[in-house]
C-alpha positions as CSV (number, residue, x, y, z in Angstrom):
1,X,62.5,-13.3,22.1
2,X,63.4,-10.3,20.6
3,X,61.2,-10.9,17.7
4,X,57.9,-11.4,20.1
5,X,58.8,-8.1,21.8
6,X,58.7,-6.0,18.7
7,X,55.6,-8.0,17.4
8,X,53.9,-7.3,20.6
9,X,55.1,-3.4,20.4
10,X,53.6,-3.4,17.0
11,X,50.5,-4.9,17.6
12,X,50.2,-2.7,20.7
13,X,50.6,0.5,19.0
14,X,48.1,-0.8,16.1
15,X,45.7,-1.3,18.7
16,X,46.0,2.4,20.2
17,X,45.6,3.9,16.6
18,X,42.2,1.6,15.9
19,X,41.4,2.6,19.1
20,X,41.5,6.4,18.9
21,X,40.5,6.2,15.5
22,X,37.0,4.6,16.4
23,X,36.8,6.8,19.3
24,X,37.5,10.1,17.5
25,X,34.1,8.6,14.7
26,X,32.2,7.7,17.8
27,X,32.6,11.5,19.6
28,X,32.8,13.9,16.7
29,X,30.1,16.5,17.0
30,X,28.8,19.5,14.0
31,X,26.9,22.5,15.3
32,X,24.9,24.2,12.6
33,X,23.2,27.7,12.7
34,X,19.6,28.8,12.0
35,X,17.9,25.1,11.7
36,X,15.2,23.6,13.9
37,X,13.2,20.5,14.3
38,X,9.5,20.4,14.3
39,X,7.4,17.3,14.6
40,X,3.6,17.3,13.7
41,X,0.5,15.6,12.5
42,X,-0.2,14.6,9.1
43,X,-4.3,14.5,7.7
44,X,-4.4,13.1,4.7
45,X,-7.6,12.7,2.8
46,X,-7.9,11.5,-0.9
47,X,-11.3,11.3,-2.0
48,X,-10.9,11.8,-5.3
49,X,-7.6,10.3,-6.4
50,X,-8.0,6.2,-6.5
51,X,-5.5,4.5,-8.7
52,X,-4.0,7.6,-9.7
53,X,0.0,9.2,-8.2
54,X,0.0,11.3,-6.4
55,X,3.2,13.3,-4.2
56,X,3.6,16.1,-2.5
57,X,7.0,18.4,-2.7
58,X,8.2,20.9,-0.3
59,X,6.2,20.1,2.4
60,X,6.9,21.7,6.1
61,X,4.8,22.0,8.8
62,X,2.0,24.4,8.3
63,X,1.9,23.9,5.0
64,X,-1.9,23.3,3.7
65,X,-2.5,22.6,0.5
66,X,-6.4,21.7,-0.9
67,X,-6.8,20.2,-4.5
């Protein structure tokens, strides 16, 4: 009997550790300064370019760019 009490005890307390554990991934939160988020529209015309790469870099909105 004693044996089933400290299993029990033991499996209890590994329980409360996953638990916290998963809750403390779950509810961890990161503030940094100076960055936004912007959504937009993208019009994109190639004429000129079939069968050939092509990629744009350092891209953000507002950025226009005519080759």
């Amino acid at each position: 009997m004693k044996k089933l009490i400290q299993g029990s005890m033991i499996i209890f307390v590994l329980a409360v550790v996953v638990g916290l554990g998963t809750q403390a991934v779950f509810s961890d939160t990161d503030s940094i300064s100076d960055n936004t988020i912007a959504t937009g529209t993208l019009e994109l015309s190639l004429n000129h370019s079939a069968g050939k790469p092509w990629s744009i870099t350092n891209a953000y909105p507002g950025w226009e760019s005519v080759y």
